[in-house]
C-alpha positions in Angstrom: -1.8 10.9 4.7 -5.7 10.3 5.1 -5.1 6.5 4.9 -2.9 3.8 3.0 -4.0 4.1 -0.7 -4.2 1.0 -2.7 -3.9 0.9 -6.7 -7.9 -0.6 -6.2 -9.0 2.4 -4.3 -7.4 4.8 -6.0 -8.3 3.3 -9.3 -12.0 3.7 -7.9 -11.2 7.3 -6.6 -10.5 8.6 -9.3 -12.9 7.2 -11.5 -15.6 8.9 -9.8 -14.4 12.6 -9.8 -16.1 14.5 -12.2 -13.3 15.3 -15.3 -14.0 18.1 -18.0 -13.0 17.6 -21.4 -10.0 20.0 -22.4 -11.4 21.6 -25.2 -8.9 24.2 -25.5 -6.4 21.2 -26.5 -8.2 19.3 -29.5 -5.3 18.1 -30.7 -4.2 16.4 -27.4 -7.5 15.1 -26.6 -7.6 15.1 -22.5 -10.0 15.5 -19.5 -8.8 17.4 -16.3 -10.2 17.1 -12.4 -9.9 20.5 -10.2 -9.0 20.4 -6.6 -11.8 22.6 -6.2 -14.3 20.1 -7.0 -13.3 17.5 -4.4 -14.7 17.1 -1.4 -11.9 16.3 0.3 -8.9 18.5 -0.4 -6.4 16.4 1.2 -7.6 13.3 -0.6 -6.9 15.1 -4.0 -3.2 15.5 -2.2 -2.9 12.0 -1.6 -4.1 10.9 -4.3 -1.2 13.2 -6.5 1.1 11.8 -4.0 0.1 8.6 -4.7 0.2 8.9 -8.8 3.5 10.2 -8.4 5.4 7.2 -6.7 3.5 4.6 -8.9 4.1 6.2 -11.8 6.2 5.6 -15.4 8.2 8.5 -17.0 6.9 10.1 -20.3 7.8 12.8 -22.6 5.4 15.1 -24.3 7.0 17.8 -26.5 10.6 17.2 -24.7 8.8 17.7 -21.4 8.9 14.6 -18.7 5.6 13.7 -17.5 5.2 11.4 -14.3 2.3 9.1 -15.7 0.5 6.6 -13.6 -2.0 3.8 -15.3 -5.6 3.1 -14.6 -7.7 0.9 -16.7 -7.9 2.7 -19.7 -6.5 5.7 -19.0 -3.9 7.7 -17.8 -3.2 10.2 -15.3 -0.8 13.1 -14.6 -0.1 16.4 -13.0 2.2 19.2 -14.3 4.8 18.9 -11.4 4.1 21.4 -9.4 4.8 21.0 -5.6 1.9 18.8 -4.2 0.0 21.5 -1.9 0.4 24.0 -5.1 -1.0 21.0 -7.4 -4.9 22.0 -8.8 -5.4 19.6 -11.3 -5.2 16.0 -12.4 -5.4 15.6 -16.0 -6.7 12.1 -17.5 -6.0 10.7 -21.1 -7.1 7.3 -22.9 -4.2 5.1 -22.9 
């Protein structure tokens, strides 16, 4: 762990990745930030990490979601192990 992640830092984190608009889903309208992008690769881990232990469960299409609660958004992965994890996805609440 780079450091001990607050909801306020993280909230700020995240808000200033650059997130693409999923246009392949229109019907689930939803943006998505690559691990690529980041300048900080092990930030983007923590940050998963961190969305993960602070988050609520969901279901979308019978599948459980880990969802964690920003502002006016929310964020989730697709559950794959945290070093195998390239994307954060990102939906108005």
């Amino acid at each position: 762990m780079i450091e001990e992640l607050t909801k306020e830092n993280v909230n700020k984190i995240l808000s200033f990745q650059k997130w693409i608009f999923a246009k392949t889903m229109p019907r689930n309208p939803h943006w998505y930030t690559l691990k690529m992008t980041w300048i900080n690769p092990l930030l983007f881990e923590n940050i998963v990490d961190y969305i993960r232990r602070n988050s609520y469960i969901e279901y979308f299409h019978g599948k459980e979601y880990q969802m964690y609660v920003a502002g006016s958004y929310k964020y989730w992965t697709m559950g794959n192990p945290i070093e195998k994890t390239i994307l954060i996805n990102r939906a108005k609440v």
